[in-house]
C-alpha positions in Angstrom: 16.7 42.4 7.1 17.7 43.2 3.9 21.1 44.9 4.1 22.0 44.9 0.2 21.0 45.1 -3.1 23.3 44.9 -6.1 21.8 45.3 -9.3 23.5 45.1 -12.7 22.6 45.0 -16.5 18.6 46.0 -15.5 16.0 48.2 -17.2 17.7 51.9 -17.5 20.0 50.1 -14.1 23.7 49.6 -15.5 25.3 48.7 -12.3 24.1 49.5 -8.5 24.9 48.8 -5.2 22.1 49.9 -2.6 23.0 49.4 1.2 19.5 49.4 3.2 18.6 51.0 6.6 17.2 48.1 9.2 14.4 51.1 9.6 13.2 53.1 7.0 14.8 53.7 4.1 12.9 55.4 0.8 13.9 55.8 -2.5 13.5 59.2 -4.3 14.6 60.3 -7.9 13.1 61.8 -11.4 9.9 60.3 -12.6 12.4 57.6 -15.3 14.9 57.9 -13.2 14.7 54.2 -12.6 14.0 54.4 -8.9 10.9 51.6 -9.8 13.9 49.4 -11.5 14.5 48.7 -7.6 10.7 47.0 -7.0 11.4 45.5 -10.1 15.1 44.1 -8.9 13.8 43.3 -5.5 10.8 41.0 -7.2 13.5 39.1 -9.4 15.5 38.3 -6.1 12.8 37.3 -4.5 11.9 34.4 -7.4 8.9 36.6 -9.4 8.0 36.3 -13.2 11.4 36.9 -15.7 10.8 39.3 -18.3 14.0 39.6 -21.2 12.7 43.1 -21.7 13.8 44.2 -18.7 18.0 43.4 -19.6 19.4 46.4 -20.2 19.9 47.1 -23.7 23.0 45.9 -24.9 23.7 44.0 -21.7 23.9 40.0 -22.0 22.0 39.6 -19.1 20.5 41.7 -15.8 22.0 39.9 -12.5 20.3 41.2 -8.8 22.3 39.8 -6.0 20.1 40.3 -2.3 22.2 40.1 0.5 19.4 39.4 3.5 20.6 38.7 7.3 17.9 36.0 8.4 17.0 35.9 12.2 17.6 32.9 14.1 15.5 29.7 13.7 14.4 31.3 9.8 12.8 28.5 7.8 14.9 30.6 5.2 18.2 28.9 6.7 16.8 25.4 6.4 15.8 25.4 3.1 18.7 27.1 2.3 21.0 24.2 3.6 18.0 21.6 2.4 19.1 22.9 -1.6 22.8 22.2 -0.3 23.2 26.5 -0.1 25.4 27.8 2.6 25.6 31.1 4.8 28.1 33.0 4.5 30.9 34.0 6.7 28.6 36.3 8.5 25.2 34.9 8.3 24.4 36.6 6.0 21.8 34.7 3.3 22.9 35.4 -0.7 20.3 35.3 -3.6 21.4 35.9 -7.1 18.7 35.9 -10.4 20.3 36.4 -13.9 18.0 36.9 -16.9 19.8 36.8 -19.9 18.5 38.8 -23.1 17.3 35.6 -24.8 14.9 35.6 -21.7 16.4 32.4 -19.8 16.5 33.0 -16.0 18.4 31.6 -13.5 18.9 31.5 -9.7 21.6 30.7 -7.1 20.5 30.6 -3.2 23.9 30.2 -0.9 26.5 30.1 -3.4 23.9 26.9 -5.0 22.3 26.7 -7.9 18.5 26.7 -7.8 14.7 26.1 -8.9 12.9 29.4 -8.9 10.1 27.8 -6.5 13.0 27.1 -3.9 14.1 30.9 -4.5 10.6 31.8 -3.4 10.6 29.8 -0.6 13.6 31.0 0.6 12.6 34.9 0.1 8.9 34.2 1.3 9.8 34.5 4.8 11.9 37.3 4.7 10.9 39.7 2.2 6.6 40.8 1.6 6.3 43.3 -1.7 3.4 46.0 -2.2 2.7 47.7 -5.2 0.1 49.6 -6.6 -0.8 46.2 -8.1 -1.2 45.2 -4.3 -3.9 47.5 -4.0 -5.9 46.5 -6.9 -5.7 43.1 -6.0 -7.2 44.1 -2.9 -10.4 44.5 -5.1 -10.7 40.9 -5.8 -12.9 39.0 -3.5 -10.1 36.4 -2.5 -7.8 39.0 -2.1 -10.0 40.6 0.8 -10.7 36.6 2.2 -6.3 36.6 1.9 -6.2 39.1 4.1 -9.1 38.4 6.6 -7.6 35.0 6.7 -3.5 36.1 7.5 -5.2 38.4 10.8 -6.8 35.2 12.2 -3.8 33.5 11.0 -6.1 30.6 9.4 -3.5 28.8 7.6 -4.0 25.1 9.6 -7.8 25.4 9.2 -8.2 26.1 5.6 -5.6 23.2 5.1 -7.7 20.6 6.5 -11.0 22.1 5.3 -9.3 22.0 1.5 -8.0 17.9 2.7 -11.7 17.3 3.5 -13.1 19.1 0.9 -10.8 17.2 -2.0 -11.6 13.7 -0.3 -15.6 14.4 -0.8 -15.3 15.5 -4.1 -13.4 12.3 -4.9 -16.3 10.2 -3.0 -18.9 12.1 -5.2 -17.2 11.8 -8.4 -17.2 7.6 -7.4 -20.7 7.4 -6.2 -21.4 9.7 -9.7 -19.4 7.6 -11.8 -21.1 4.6 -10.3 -24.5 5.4 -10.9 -23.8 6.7 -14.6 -22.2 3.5 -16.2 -23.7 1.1 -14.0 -24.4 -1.2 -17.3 -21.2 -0.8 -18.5 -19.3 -1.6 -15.1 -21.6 -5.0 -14.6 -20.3 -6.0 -18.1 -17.1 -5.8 -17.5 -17.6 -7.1 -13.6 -19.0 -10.5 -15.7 -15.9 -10.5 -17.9 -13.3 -10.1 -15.2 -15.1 -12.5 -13.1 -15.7 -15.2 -15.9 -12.0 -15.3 -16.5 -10.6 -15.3 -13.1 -13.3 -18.1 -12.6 -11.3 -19.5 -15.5 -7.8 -19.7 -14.4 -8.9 -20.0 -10.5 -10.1 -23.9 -12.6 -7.0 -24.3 -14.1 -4.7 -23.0 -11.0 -1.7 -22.4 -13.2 1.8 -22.2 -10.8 4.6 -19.3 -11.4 6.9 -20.9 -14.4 4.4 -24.1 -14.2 5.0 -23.7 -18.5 8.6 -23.6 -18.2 9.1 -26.7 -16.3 6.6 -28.5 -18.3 8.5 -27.8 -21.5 12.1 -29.2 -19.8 10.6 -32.2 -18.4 8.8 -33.1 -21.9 11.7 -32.8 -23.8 13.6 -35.1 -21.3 11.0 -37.2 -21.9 10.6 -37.5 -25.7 14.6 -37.9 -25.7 15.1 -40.3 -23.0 16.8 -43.3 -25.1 19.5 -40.4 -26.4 19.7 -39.1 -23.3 20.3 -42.8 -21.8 23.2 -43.7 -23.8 25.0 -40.1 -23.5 24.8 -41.0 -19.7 26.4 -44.8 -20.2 29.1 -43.7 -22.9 29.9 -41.3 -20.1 29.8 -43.5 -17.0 31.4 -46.3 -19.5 34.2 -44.0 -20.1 34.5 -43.0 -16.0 34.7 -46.2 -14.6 35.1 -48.9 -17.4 32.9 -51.7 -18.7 32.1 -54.6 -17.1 31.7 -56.1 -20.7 34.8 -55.6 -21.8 37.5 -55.4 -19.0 40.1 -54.2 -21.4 38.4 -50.7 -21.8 40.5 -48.5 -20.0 38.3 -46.3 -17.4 39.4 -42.3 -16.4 39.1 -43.2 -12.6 41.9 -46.0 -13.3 44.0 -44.1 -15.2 44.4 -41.4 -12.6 44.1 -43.8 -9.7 47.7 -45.2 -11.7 48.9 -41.7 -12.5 48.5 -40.8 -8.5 50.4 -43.9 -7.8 53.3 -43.3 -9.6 53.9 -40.2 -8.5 53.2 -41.0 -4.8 55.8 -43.9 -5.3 59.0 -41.6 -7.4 59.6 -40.0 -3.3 60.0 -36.5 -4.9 58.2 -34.1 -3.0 57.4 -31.6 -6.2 55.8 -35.1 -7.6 54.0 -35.8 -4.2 51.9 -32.4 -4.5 51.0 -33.0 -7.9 49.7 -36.4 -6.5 47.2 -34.6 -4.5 46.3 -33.0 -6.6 45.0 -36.1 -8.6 43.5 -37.4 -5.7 41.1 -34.5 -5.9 40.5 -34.9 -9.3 39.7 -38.4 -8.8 37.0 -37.7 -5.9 35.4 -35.1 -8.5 36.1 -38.0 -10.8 33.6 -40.3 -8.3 31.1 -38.2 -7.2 30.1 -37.0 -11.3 30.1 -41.0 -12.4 27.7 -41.6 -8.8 25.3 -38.5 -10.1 25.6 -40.6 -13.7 24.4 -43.8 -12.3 21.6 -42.2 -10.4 20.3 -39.7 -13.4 20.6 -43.5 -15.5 18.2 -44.9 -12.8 15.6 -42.0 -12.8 15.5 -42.1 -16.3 12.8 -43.5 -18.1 10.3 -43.2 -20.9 6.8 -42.7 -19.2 4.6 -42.1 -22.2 1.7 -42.2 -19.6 3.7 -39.2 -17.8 4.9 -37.5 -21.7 0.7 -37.3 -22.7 -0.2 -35.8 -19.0 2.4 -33.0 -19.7 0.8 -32.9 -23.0 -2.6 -32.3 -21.9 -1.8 -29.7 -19.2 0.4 -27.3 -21.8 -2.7 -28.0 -23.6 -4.7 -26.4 -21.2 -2.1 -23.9 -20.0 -2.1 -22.6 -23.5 -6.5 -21.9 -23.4 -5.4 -19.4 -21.1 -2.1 -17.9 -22.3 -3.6 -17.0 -25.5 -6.7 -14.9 -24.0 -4.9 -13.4 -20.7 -0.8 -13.3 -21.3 1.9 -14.4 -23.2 2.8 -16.8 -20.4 1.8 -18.2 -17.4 3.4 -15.7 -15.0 1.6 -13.1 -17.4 -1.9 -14.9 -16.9 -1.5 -14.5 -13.0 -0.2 -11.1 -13.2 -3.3 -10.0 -15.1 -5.4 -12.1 -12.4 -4.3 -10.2 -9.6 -4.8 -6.9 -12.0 -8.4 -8.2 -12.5 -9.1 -8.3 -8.7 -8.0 -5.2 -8.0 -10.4 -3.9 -10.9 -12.9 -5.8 -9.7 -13.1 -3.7 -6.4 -13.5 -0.9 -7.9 -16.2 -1.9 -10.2 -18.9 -3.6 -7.7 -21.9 -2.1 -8.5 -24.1 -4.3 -6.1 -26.5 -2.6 -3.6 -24.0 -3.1 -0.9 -21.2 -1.5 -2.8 -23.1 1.6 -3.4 -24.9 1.8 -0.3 -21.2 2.0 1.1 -20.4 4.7 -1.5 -23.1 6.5 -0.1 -22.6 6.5 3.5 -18.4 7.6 2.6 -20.2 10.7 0.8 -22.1 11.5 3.1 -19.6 11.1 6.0 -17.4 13.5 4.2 -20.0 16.0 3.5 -20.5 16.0 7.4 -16.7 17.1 7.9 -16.6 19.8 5.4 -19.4 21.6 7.0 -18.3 21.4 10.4 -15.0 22.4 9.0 -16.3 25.0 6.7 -18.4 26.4 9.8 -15.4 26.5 11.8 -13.7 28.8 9.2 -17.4 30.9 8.8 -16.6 31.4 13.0 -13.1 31.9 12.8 -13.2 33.8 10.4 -16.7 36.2 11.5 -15.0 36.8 15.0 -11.9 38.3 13.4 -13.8 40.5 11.2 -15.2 43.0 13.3 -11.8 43.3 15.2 -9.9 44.0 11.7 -12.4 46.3 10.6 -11.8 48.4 13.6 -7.9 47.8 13.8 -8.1 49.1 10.0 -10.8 51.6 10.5 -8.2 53.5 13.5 -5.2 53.2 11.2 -7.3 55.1 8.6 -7.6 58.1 11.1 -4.1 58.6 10.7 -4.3 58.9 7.3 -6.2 61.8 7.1 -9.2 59.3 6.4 -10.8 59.9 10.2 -14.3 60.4 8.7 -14.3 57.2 6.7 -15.3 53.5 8.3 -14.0 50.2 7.1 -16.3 47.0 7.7 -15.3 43.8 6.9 -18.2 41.5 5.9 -18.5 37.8 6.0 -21.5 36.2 4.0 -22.8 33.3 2.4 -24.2 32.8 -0.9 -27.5 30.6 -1.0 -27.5 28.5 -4.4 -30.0 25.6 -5.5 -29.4 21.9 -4.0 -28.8 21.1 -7.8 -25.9 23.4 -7.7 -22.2 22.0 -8.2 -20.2 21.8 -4.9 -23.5 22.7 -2.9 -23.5 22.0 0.0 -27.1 21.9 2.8 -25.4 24.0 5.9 -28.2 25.1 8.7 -31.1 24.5 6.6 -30.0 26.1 3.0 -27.7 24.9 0.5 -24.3 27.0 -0.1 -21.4 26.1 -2.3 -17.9 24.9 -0.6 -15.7 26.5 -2.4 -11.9 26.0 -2.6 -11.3 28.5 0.6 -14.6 27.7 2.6 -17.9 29.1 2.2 -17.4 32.4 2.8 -17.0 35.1 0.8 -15.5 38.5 2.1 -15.7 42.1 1.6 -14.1 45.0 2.5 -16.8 47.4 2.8 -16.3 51.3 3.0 -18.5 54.3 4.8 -16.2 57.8 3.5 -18.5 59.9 5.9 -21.4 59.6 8.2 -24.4 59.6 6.4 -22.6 58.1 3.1 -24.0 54.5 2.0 -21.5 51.7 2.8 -20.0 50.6 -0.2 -17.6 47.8 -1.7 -14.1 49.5 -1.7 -13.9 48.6 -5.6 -16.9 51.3 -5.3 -16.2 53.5 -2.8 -12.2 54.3 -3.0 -10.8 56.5 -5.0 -7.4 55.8 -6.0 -5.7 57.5 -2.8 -7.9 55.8 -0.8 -7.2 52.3 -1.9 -3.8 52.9 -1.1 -4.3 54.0 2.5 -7.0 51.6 2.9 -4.1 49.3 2.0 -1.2 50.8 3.8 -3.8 50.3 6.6 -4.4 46.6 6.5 -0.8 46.3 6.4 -0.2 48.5 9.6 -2.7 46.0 11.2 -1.5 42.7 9.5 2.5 43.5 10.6 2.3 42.3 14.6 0.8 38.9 13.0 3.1 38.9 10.1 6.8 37.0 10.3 8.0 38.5 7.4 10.8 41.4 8.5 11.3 43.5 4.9 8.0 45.0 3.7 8.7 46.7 0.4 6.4 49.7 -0.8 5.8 50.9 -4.4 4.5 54.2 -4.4 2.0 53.4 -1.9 1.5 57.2 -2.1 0.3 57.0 -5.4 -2.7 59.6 -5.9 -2.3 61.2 -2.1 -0.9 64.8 -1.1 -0.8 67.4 1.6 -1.5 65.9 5.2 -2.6 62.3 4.1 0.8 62.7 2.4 2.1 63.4 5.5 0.1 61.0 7.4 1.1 58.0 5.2 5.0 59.0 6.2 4.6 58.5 9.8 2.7 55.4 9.8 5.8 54.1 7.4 8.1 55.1 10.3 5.8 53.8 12.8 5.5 50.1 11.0 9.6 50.4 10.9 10.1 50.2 14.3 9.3 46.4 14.0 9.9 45.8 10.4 12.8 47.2 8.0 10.6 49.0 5.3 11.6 50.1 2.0 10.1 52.8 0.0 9.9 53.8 -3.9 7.8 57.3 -3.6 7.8 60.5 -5.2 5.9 62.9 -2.5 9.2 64.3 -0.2 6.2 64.5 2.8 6.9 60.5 3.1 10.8 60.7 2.6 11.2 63.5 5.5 10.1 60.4 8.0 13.4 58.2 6.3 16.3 57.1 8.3 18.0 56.9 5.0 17.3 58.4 1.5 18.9 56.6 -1.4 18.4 58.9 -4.7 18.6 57.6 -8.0 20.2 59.6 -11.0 20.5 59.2 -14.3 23.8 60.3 -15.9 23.7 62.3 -18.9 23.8 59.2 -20.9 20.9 58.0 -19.0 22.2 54.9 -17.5 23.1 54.4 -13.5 25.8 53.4 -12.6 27.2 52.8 -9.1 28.1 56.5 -8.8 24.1 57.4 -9.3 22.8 55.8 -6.1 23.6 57.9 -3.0 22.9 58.2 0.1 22.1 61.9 1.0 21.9 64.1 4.1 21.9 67.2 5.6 22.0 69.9 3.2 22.6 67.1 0.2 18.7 65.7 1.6 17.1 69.1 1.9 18.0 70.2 -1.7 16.6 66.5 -2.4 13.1 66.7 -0.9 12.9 70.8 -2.4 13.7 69.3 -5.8 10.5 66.7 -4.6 8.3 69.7 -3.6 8.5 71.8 -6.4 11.3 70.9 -8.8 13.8 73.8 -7.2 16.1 74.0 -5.1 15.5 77.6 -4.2 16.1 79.3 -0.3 12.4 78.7 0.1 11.9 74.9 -1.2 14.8 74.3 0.9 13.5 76.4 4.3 10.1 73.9 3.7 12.3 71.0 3.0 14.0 71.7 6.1 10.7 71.7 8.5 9.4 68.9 7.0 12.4 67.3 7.9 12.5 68.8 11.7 8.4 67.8 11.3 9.2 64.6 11.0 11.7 63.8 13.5 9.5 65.6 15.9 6.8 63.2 15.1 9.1 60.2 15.0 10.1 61.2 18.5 6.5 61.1 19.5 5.3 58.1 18.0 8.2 56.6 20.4 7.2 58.2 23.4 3.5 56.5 22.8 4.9 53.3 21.9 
């Protein structure tokens, strides 16, 4: 449930604490009051659309803190800890939005900052939102398939059918793209295959260039290179030429000695440490000798190098700038290659994939047409009931599940039991809410049918039916009531408290025959300066809620609003006490 709402710095909203029944609780005040600014607070909380000219004005910002208790095993909770949030010492779940004036938002889930879309994710489960813009959504076709589709709880099935359906459009865009630039793909098929044919001749190796180049230059200096060696061996170990030339191995070899032979033990490490030297000293004039014996001018070997960089270079210019780059752009080529076969075998392949996939998203889509035509007649007569209790007993509500035929031609069409249909992004159905006011009357879209009133019940109604199936525990309503009076009115208050027995519902209304059914009445008022502050909301009973609904009846407060307001009240917890008896 939702157990508070603080709202600061919003619309005519200057600051606001609202504590929530878990029941019903409904929200009353003047028409500008602000009593709306709470739908409007709730949908901010809840991660919905930012607007800067809702910040008060001359407020830096308007911040709505929701205080929700989640039950156990929420999703709520684990994305909540996934975004590194926190419950609080309670278990209780904090969301905060801030809108500043400049029109930047912000939101924190769990004492953590946040991305609106993980706000909504949070809030999804927890809190649903109806507004008069609810019920004209309900005229949209997809709106009416939404709501067909959340009572046979359809979610799995249209997830796989949309999977299917996105893998065959893909296959059908390939076989498509095929077919169109079939010349254009062969041409490049013979270029990529003419120069892999290329290199596949030459078999360059990784850094093949690299090595070439080193061993060439070795080559070309190998006289240079031979005397550095000698001077250097010369120089380690002496000259058999000249025996007078003083080599570095002797020279420490008598250094060692000496020291070894003065019986100081300081000197003797200092020896060793010569002697290691003089092992390094051996080992580098041994690696000297053999590099001296591998070393040789091959010009036979020099004009083979020659030739192959020769060769290597034919293909660094046209495919990289070296040789790793010519087999990177090989492997790239293969890979293109695959996709660009345009032989009879290729596309006959294509074909068969296409068709494959056509074959699952029709039995898929025919699941959904199933699914979907069961549940149909079942909500229209779950909705149809509800609507007796709104003063709507005469009227009959049909839900209808049809397809629409279209020519083979046609885009996304798609041949199901002998015609051709188009698989659209929800299946191939459409649905539509269909409305008989009275026996005798022709049945008629509800965008046709229903007045304003009517939408609202028909709504209210669907919602009444929807609630067992739905997980969400906080249904908000925003003057569902618009456009209803007298019994309806009164009608539309009981099914509230009847759907609050499950849920925690909130409610903005103006009619005092729904806000008699409340187990708590929050008023707004404006002070004299027009602002509310925290003073403004209130919870009111006993005498405080009768002069409230006679104010909502006819704008007095009078002995004889008040006796009314007072059997509506005494109405309603008579009925309340009924509807639990039949529950």
């Amino acid at each position: 449930m939702l157990s508070e709402l603080h709202i600061t710095g919003l619309g005519v909203i200057d600051d606001a604490v609202l504590e929530l029944h878990p029941g019903l609780t409904v929200v009353t005040g003047e028409t500008g009051a602000g009593k709306t600014m709470v739908v409007t607070a709730l949908g901010l909380a809840t991660g919905g659309r930012a607007d800067a000219h809702r910040v008060r004005t001359g407020a830096a910002r308007a911040t709505v803190e929701a205080r929700f208790l989640p039950p156990a095993g929420s999703p709520a909770v684990g994305v909540t800890q996934a975004a590194g949030g926190e419950l609080d010492d309670d278990g209780s779940l904090i969301t905060v939005r801030t809108v500043t004036a400049d029109g930047r938002s912000r939101a924190h889930v769990g004492g953590r900052s946040a991305p609106l879309a993980t706000l909504s994710e949070v809030t999804d489960p927890l809190v649903a939102i109806h507004g008069q813009s609810e019920a004209i959504s309900l005229l949209r076709p997809a709106q009416q398939r939404a709501v067909l589709d959340r009572f046979a709880g359809l979610t799995a099935e249209i997830s796989d059918y949309r999977r299917l359906r996105s893998e065959w459009q893909a296959a059908r865009r390939e076989l498509t793209d095929r077919l169109a630039s079939g010349q254009q793909r062969a041409q490049r098929e013979q270029l990529l295959q003419i120069g892999l044919a290329e290199i596949a001749a030459v078999n360059p190796l990784p850094g093949e260039d690299a090595e070439l180049i080193a061993e060439a230059r070795r080559l070309e200096n190998a006289d240079a290179l031979r005397a550095s060696a000698a001077d250097a061996q010369t120089a380690l170990d002496g000259s058999d030429a000249d025996p007078d030339v003083a080599s570095a191995v002797g020279q420490l070899t008598a250094a060692r000695r000496a020291l070894e032979s003065a019986g100081d033990e300081k000197l003797r490490a200092l020896s060793q440490a010569l002697r290691e030297a003089g092992v390094l000293l051996t080992d580098v004039g041994m690696e000297l000798s053999a590099y001296l014996d591998e070393l040789d001018a091959d010009p036979e070997r020099l004009q083979t190098i020659m030739e192959r960089q020769a060769v290597l270079r034919t293909l660094t210019r046209r495919y990289g700038a070296d040789v790793d780059a010519v087999l990177d752009w090989a492997e790239s080529a293969r890979v293109e290659l695959a996709s660009l076969d345009t032989s009879d075998e290729a596309i006959a392949a294509l074909r068969e994939q296409e068709k494959k996939l056509a074959s699952a998203v029709v039995a898929a889509g025919k699941r959904l047409t199933k699914a979907r035509t069961a549940r149909a007649e079942e909500l229209g007569a779950a909705a149809t009931a509800e609507l007796a209790n709104l003063a709507m007993g005469r009227a009959t509500l049909r839900v209808a599940v049809t397809q629409t035929e279209v020519a083979p031609g046609h885009a996304d069409a798609l041949k199901v039991g002998g015609r051709y249909i188009t698989a659209g992004p929800d299946g191939f159905d459409t649905v539509e809410l269909l409305l008989t006011a009275h026996r005798g009357a022709p049945e008629l879209p509800i965008q046709k049918g229903a007045s304003g009133g009517e939408l609202s019940r028909v709504m209210l109604s669907l919602e009444v039916v929807l609630a067992e199936a739905d997980p969400v525990g906080t249904l908000v309503f925003d003057e569902v009531d618009a456009g209803v009076g007298g019994r309806a009115a009164t009608e539309i208050g009981a099914l509230l408290a009847r759907l609050a027995r499950t849920h925690q519902v909130v409610v903005v209304t103006h009619l005092a025959q729904v806000a008699a059914y409340a187990d708590r009445q929050l008023v707004v008022d404006a002070t004299e300066d027009g602002a509310i502050r925290s003073s403004s909301v209130r919870a009111v009973e006993g005498d405080l809620r009768e002069a409230e609904l006679a104010r909502m009846l006819g704008g007095t407060v009078g002995a004889s609003a008040r006796q009314h307001a007072a059997e509506l009240v005494t109405a309603a917890r008579t009925r309340r006490k009924e509807l639990s008896r039949a529950a």
